[in-house]
Residue, then its C-alpha position, 0 to 999 in steps of 0.5 A: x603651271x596654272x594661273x588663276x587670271x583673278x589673282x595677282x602674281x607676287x614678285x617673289x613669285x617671279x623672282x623664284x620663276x624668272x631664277x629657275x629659268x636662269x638656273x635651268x636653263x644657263x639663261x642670263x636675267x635679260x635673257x630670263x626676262x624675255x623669255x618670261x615674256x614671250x612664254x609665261x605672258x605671251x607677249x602681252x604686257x596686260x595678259x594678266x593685268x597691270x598689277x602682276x606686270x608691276x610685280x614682274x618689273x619689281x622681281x627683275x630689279x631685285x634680281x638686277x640688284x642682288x646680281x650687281x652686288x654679287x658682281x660688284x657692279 
């Protein structure tokens, strides 16, 4: 996957990345989350600005959220 480091990356971006890690690989949403972080921004919070990491933090609660009310949280 290519990314242009001038856009910001949107959180329905990452909710279908960090899903297709969870799917693909029988991953958990933390699990998921780390992973993202440690392979798609290479363990730097800033590797693709502020903006995208907000968006990023935005899909994980979404995920969360839609997880919990499957699960009846």
């Amino acid at each position: 996957m290519t990314v242009n480091h001038s856009s910001i990356l949107t959180k329905d971006y990452f909710i279908t990345y960090l899903k297709l890690i969870m799917n693909s690989r029988e991953y958990t949403l933390i699990q998921a989350k780390e992973f993202a972080f440690d392979f798609f921004f290479k363990g730097d919070m800033d590797r693709y600005g502020t903006s995208t990491w907000l968006q990023f933090e935005k899909a994980i609660i979404e995920i969360d959220k839609i997880t919990c009310e499957i699960e009846v949280c």
